[in-house]
N, C-alpha and C positions, 0 to 999 in steps of 0.2 A: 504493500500500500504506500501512495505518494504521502510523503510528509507534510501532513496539510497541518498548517497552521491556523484556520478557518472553520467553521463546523456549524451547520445548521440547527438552529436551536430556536425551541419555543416557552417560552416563560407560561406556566399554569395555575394559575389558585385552584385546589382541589378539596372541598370541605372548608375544613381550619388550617390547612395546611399550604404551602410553596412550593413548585417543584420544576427544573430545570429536565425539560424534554429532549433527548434527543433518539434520533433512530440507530438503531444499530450497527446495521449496514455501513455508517458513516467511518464507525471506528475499528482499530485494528482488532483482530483477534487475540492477538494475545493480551493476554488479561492484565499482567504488570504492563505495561504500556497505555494500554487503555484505561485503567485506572491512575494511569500519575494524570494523563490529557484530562481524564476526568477531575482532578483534584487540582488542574490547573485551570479549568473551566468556574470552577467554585472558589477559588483564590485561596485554597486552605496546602498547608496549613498554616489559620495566621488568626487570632480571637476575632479580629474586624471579618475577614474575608474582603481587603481594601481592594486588592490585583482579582477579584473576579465579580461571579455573578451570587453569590452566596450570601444568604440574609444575615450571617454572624448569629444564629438561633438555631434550636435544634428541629423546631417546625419548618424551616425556609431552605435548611439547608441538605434535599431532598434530590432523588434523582429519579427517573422513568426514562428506560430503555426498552425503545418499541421497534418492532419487527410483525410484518406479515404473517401468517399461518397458513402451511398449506393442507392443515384437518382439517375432515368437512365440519366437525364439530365446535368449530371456533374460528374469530375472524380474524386475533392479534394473540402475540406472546406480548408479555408484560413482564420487565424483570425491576423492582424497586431496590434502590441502593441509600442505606441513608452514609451520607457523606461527613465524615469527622470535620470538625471545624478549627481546633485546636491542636490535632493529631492526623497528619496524614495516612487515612484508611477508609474505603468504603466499604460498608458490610452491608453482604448480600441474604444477611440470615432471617431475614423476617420481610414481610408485608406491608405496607402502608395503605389502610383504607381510605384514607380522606386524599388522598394524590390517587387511587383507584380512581378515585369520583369521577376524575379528569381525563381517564386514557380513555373512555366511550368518544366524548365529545374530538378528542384530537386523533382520533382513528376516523373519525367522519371528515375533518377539518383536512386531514392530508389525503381524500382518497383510499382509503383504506377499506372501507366499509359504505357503500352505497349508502344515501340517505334516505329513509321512508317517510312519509306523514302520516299521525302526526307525532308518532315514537317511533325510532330507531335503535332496537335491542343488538347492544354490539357483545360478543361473545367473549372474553378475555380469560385468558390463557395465563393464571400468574404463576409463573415458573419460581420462586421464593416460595410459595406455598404447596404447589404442585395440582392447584384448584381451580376451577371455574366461575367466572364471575359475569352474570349479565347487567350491564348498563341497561337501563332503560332512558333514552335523551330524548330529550323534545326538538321535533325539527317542523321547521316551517321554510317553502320555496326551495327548498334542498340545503335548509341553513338550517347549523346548529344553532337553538332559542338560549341566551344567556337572561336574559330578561326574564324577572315572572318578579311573583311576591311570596315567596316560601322562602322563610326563615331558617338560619341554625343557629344556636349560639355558638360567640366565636368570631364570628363573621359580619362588620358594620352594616353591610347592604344586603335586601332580598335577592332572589333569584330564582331562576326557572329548575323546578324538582327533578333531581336526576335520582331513578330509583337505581339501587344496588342492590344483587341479590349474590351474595356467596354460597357457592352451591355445595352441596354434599363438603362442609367446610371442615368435619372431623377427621383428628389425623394426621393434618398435611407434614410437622415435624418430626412427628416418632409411631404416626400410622396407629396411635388410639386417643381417643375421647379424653380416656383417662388416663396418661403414661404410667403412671405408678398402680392404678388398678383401684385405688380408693376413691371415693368421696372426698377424704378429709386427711391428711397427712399431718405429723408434731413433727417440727422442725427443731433442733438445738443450736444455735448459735454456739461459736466459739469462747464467748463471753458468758455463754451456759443459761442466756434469757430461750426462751421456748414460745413458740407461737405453732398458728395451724392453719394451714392452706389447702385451699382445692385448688389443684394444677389440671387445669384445659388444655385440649391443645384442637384447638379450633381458631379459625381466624389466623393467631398469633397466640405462641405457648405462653399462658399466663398463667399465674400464680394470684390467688384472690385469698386476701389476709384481712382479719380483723382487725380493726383501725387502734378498739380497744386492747389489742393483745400489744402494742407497743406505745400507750397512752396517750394515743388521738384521739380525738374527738369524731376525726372523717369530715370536720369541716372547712380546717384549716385551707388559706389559702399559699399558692408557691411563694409568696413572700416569706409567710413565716419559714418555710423550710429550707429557704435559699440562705438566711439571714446567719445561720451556723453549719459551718462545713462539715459537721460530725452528721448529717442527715445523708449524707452521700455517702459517705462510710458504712454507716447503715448498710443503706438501698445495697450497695455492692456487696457488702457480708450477705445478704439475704440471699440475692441473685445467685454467687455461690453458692450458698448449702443445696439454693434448691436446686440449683444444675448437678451438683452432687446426689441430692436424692432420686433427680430423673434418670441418669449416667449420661448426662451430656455436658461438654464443656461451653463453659459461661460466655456469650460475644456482647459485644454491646448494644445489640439490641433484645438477647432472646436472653434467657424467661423475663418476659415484660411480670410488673408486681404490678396489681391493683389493693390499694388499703380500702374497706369497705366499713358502712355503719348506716343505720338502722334511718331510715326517710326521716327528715329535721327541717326546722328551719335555719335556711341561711344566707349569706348576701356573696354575690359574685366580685370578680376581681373590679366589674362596674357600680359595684354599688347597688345591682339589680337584688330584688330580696326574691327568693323563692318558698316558696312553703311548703309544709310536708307533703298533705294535700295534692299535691302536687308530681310527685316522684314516687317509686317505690324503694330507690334506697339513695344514699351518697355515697360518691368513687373519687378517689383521689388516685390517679395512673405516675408509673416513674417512667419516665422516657431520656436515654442518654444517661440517666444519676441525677435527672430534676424532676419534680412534679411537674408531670402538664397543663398548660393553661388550661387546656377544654377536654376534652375526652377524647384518648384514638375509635377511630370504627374499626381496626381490631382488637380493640378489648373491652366494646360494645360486642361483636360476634362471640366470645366467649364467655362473656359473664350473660347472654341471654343464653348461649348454650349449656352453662353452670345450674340458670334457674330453672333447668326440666329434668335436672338432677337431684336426686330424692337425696334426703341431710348434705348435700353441698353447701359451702359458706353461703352461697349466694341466693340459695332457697331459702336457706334458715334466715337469712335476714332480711329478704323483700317481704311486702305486704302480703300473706296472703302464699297459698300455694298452685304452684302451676305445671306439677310433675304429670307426665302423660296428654298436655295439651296437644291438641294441632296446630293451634295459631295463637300468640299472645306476645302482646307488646311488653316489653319490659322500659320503663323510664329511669334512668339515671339523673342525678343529681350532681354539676363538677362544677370545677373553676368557674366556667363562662357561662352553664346557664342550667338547662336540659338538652339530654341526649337518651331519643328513645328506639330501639330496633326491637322487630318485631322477629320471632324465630318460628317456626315449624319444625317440631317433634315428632316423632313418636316409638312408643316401649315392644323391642322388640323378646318379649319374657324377659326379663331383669334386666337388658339393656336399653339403657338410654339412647337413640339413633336420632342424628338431625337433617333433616332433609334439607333447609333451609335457613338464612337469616338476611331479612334485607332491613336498610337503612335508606332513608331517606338525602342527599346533600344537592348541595351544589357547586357549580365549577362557571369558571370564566377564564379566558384566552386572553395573557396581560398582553405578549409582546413574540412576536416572531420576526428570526432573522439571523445574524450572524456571529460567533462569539467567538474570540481571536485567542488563543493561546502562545506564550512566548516559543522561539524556538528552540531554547535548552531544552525544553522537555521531553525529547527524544535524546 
């Protein structure tokens, strides 16, 4: 491949998220090379990300690599990379659902997928999960609809509802529901404190812990836990034990933790106040070694895949039971606001099986065009 210095790229808002588009085809195969061009595309490693296109945030500094499919059962491969910011590394070990939101709409946007009126269900292939995922877009004149009035929190502006559906989403990292075989696992820290997690692996392999078992409340906002660096010390002792109780080794994105607690009132990082009323429980997500501002939509897919699991943390603490459902939304409570996906279950004799989980978002198309890498980087 010619040493291009040059690379066609499109800028995406996807959900709550940022993410830096480009096609596959453009870059080389081998993988060290193509990931420094990629870390030179993102201007890392560097805290600002000053020399590229990289938001200096763990939400913005995101990547999507897209390519054709030639199965009939799907339109596009999707591979998500979340890009270090401080550390030069992309890790391909997990999913981003709110940059999902985005690859329907830009697989339309480039030709990829014929447009229909007035949805356009694009089939996506996300090779990090090894799962299926249908967009549902709204199209109008053979144009993707960015405009609407559906909300998410998170996000200043409405926009036209793009449904997401991940399909048959159990599995994708260790090929069961339950890696470990439990409901409910006692974890010991090193420090000899003990808590108890339901590990998912739906979506994204997550770990769902009681907020009270390390004296949260579950309402706290990432300020507070930004404010003293021994909460990332934390996070990262947890992340290992539990990649130790799964047998997989720790990356920095995989086992995502969710801290969970019982539906409350409480006020957003805007001052918005939410009610109990309101939600079935509150989630505080660690993303990179920080709490997330708003909630991932993969770890929306797993804590609604948790709540159709009989004594799961995430049953025991939502309102009300919902084991052996076919359809039930579950609402979350987090930083930004609410976040609700709805899952489809069902009990195949004592196992838990999910057919489905979709979410709601949206996406918009910031900026397409060209983004220049120095030429050391080869």
């Amino acid at each position: 491949m010619k040493r291009k210095t040059g690379f066609k790229c499109t800028i995406m808002r996807g959900g709550t998220s940022k993410g830096i588009f480009l096609m596959e085809a453009d870059l080389p195969q081998d993988p060290e090379l193509r990931d420094r061009i990629i870390l030179a595309v993102f201007g890392s490693p560097d805290i600002r990300q000053i020399d590229g296109l990289g938001g200096a945030d763990s939400l913005t500094s995101k990547l999507a690599l897209i390519s054709p499919s030639h199965e009939l059962d799907r339109d596009v491969n999707y591979t998500f990379g979340a890009v270090g910011i401080d550390k030069p590394f992309v890790d391909y070990s997990a999913n981003c659902g709110n940059i999902s939101s985005a690859v329907g709409p830009f697989a339309i946007e480039q030709g990829l997928v014929r447009p229909e009126e007035p949805f356009t269900t694009v089939k996506i292939f996300n090779t990090n999960s090894r799962r299926m995922i249908h967009a549902r877009v709204p199209v109008k004149k053979g144009k993707v609809v960015y405009e609407g009035d559906y909300e998410i929190a998170g996000v200043p502006r409405a926009g036209a509802k793009i449904e997401l559906s991940f399909m048959e989403p159990g599995g994708g990292v260790t090929e069961k529901l339950l890696p470990t075989g439990h409901a409910i696992d006692e974890v010991i820290l090193d420090t000899g404190e003990k808590f108890f997690a339901t590990i998912v692996d739906a979506g994204n392999l997550t770990a769902f812990i009681r907020a009270s078992d390390f004296g949260f409340q579950g309402t706290e906002l990432p300020a507070f836990f930004e404010q003293d660096p021994k909460y990332k010390m934390i996070f990262e002792a947890i992340r290992k034990k539990l990649g130790d109780l799964i047998g997989i080794p720790a990356t920095p994105s995989l086992p995502k933790i969710v801290f969970v607690a019982p539906s409350q009132d409480f006020k957003t990082i805007t001052e918005r106040e939410i009610h109990q009323n309101e939600i079935d429980l509150v989630a505080r997500a660690v993303a990179m070694g920080k709490i997330h501002k708003a909630f991932p939509v993969t770890g929306g897919i797993p804590a609604a895949a948790a709540s159709a699991i009989p004594a799961s943390i995430i049953q025991t603490t939502v309102r009300g039971s919902i084991s052996g459902s076919e359809g039930r939304k579950l609402v979350i409570g987090h930083p930004s606001g609410k976040f609700d996906v709805e899952v489809k279950a069902r009990m195949d004799g004592d196992q838990v099986h999910i057919l489905s989980c979709t979410v709601g978002r949206t996406a918009r198309k910031i900026m397409e065009g060209r983004v220049y890498i120095p030429k050391k980087v080869y």
